[in-house]
C-alpha positions in Angstrom: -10.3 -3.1 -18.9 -8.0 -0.7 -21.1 -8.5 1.4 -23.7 -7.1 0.3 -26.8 -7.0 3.6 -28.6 -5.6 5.2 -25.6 -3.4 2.3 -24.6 -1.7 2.4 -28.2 -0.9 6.3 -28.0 0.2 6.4 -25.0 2.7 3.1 -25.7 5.7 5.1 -25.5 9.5 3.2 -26.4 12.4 3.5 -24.2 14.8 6.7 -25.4 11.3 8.8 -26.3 12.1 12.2 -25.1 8.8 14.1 -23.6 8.8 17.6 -23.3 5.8 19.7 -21.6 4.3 21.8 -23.6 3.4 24.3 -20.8 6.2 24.1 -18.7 8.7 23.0 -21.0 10.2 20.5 -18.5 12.0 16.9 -20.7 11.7 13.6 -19.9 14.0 11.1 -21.4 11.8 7.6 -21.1 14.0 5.2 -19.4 11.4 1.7 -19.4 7.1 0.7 -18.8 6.8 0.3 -15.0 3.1 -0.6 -15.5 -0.3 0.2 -16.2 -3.5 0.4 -14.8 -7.4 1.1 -15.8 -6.4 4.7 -16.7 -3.4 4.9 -17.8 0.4 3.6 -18.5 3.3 4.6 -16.0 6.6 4.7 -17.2 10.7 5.0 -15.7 12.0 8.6 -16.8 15.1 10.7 -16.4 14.2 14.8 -16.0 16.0 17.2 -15.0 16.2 16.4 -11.5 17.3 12.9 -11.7 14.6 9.6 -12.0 11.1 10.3 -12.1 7.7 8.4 -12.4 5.4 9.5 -15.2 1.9 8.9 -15.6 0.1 9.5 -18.7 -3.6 8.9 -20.3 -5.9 10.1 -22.8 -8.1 10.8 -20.5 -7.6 14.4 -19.1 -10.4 14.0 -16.4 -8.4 10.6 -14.6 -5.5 12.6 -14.7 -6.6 15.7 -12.9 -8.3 13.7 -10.5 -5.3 11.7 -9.7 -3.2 15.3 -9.8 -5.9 16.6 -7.0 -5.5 13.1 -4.3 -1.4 14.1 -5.0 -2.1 17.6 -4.0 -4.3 16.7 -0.8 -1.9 14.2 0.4 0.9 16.7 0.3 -1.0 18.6 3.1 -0.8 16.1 5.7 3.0 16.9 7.0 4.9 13.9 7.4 2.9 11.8 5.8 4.1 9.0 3.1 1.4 6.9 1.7 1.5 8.9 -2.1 4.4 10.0 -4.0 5.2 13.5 -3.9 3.3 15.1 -7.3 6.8 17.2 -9.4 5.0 18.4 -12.8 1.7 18.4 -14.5 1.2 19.1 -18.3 0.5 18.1 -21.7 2.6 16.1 -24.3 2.3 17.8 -27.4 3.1 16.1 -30.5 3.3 17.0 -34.3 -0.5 16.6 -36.3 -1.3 14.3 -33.0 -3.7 15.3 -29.9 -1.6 16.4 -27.1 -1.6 13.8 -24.0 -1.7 14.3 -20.2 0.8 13.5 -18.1 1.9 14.2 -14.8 6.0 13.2 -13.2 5.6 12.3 -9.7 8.2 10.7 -7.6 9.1 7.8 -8.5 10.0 5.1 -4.8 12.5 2.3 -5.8 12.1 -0.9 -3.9 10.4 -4.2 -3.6 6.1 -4.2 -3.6 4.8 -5.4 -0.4 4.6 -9.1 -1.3 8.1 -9.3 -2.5 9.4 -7.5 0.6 7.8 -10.1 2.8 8.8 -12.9 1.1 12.6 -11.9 1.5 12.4 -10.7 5.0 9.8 -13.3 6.3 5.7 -12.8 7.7 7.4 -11.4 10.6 7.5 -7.9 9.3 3.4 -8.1 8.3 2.3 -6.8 11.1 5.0 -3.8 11.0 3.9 -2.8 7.8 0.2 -3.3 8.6 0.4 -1.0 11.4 2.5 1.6 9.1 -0.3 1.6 6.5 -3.6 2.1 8.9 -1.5 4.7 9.9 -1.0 6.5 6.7 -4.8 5.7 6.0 -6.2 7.2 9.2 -4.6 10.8 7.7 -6.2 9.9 4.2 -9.5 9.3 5.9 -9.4 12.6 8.0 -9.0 14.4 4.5 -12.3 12.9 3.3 -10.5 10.7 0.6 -11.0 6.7 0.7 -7.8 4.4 -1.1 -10.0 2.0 -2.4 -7.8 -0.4 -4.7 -5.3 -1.3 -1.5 -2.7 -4.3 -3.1 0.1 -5.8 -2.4 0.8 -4.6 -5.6 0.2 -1.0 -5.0 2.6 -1.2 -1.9 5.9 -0.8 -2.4 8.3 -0.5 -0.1 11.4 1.7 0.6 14.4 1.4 3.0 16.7 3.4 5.0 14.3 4.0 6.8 12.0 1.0 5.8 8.7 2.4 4.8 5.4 1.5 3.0 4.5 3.4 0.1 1.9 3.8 -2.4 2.5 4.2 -6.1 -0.8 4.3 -7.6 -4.0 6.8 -6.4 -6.2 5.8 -9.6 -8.5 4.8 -7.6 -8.7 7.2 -4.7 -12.1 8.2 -4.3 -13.9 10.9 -1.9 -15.8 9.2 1.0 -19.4 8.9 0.3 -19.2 8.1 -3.4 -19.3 4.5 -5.3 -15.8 2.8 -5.7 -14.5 3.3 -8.7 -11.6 0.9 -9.1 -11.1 -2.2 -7.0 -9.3 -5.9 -7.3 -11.6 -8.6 -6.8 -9.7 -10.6 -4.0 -9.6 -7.2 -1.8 -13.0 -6.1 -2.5 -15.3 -6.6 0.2 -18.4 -6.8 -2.7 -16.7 -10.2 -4.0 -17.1 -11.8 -0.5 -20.2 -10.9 -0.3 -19.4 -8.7 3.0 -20.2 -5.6 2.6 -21.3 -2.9 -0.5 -18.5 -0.8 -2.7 -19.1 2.4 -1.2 -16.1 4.4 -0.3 -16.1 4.7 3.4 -13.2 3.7 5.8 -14.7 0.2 6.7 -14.3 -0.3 3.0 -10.6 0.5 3.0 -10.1 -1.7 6.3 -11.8 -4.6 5.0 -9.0 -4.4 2.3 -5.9 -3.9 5.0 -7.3 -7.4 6.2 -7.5 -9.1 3.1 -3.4 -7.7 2.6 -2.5 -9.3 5.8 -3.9 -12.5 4.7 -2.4 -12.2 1.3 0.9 -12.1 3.1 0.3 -15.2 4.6 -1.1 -16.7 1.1 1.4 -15.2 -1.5 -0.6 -17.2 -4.3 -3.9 -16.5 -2.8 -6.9 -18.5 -2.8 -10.3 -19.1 -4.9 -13.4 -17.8 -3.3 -16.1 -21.0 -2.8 -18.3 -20.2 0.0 -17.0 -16.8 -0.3 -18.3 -14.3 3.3 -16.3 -14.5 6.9 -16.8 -18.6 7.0 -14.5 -19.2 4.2 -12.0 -16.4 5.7 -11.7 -17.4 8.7 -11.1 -20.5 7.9 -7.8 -19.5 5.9 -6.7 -17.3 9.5 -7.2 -20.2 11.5 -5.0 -22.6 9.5 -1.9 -19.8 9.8 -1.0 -20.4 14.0 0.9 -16.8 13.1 -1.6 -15.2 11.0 -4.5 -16.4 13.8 -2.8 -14.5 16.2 -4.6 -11.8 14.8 -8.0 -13.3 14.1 -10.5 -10.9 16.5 -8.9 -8.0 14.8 -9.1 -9.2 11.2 -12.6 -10.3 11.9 -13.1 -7.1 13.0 -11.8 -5.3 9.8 -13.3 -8.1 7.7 -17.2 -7.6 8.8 -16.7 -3.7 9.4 -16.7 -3.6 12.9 -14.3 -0.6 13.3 -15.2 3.3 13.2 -11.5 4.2 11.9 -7.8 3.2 10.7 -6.7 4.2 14.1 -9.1 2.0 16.1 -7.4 -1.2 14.4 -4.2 0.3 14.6 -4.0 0.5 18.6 -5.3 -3.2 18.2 -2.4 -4.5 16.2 0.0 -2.6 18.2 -1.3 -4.0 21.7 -1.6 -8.0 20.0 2.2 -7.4 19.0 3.3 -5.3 21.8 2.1 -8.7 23.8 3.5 -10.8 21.5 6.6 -9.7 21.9 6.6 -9.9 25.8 5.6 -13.3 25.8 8.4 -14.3 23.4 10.9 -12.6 25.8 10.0 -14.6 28.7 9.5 -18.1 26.7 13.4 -16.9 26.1 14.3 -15.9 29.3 13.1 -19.3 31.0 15.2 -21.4 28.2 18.2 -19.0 29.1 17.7 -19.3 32.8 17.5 -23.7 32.3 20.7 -23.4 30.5 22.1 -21.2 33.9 23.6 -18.9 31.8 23.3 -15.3 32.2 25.1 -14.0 30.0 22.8 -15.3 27.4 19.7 -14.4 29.5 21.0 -10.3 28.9 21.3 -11.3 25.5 18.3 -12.6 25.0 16.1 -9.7 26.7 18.6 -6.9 24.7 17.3 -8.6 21.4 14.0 -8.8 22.1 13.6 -5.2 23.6 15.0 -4.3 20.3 12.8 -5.6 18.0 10.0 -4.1 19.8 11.8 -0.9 19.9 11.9 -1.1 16.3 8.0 -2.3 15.8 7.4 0.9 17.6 10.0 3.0 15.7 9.2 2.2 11.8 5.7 3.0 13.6 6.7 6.7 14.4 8.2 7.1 10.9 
């Protein structure tokens, strides 16, 4: 739930200009991207072209999220959180200044919407690219939490997954703080809400499955029964049923466990596809086709594995 009192301060119209009071650095606010437990995010113009700003009445959310930003710029190469441009306060006449912080802001479709134009065979590309992103998080000590599609967004040239919201990044050990109820592992009934890696896998899973159900489902006889059932009736998504149960009743030690997993069921996947190709081709006697056939096919697993390596 939102603050009111926060909610209406911080509601800031299109054209507001926001300078920082410390390091004097102005915003022009371009339009309300969203908002959150914490605080409201907003489109802006700065000096150095389109940024995302974040701002709360609550100084202690703020600095929190400013600290997950700062540890996930250590990890070289690495692309799950925006890149953090400017902290500081909003300072306004006879008003309590406000915190804010500009962050970069990534332009493209969330993860839902991205699979939903390109088709459910791109899920287990991105899959893979986000346990990788969260195997570095996990190393630093920090757990994701609140994984969405939602939260997901996804750029191109190169295509990559992103994350635009760290509100509820927590450090490993402690109680989760924020979490959706269709991605929480509490809800089902399969496991508790402390922040720990199994907790952040369990939530990769229930992604995957949401990719298969764009309008997701209502939870009855909630635990694994209930999921399961929903893999099974997907003959694309049950490709992927061990590792899912897997994720779903915590039965891996780390991101990268299930990662190697998912990258051996699709590096299969693939070769069996080639060869259900290849023996069409070869009843049809031509060979042409047949070369064309195993060119496409080595490609798109040449690009599984390169989005991978991004």
């Amino acid at each position: 739930m939102t603050n009111k009192s926060w909610t209406n301060r911080c509601n800031v119209l299109p054209g507001t200009v926001i300078r920082g009071k410390w390091h004097h650095n102005r915003y022009v606010i371009i339009k309300k991207l969203g908002s959150g437990a914490n605080g409201i995010v907003y489109l802006a113009e700065g000096a150095g072209g389109y940024t995302a700003i974040k701002m709360s009445d609550d100084s202690m959310s703020i600095i929190s999220e400013v600290n997950v930003l700062k540890e996930l710029a250590k990890v070289q190469g690495s692309v799950l959180g925006p890149s953090l441009l400017d902290v500081d306060d909003w300072e306004q006449p006879r008003e309590k200044s406000i915190p804010f912080y500009a962050m970069e802001y990534i332009n493209g479709p969330n993860l839902l919407s991205f699979i939903r134009q390109k088709g459910t065979s791109w899920a287990g590309v991105m899959i893979v690219q986000l346990l990788h992103h969260l195997e570095q998080l996990h190393r630093l000590g920090w757990i994701f939490c609140d994984i969405k599609p939602e939260n997901l967004i996804v750029s191109v040239n190169p295509v990559k997954i992103r994350c635009i919201d760290v509100g509820g990044t927590t450090r490993r050990g402690r109680a989760v703080k924020e979490f959706t109820e269709f991605f929480d592992r509490g809800y089902w009934g399969l496991g508790s809400r402390k922040a720990e890696p199994s907790y952040d896998l369990f939530s990769t899973a229930m992604v995957m499955i949401n990719l298969f159900y764009p309008n997701r489902f209502q939870k009855n006889s909630g635990g694994i029964h209930q999921l399961r059932a929903y893999i099974q009736k997907s003959a694309e998504l049950s490709r992927y049923q061990e590792i899912l149960e897997k994720a779903l009743t915590g039965q891996y030690a780390s991101a990268e466990q299930m990662k190697k997993e998912m990258l051996s069921i699709m590096s299969r996947t693939a070769m069996k596809n080639r060869r259900v190709k290849q023996k069409r081709s070869r009843k049809k006697g031509s060979l042409m086709e047949t070369a064309a056939v195993i060119f496409v096919t080595s490609f798109l697993y040449g690009l599984y594995i390169y989005l991978f390596l991004l």
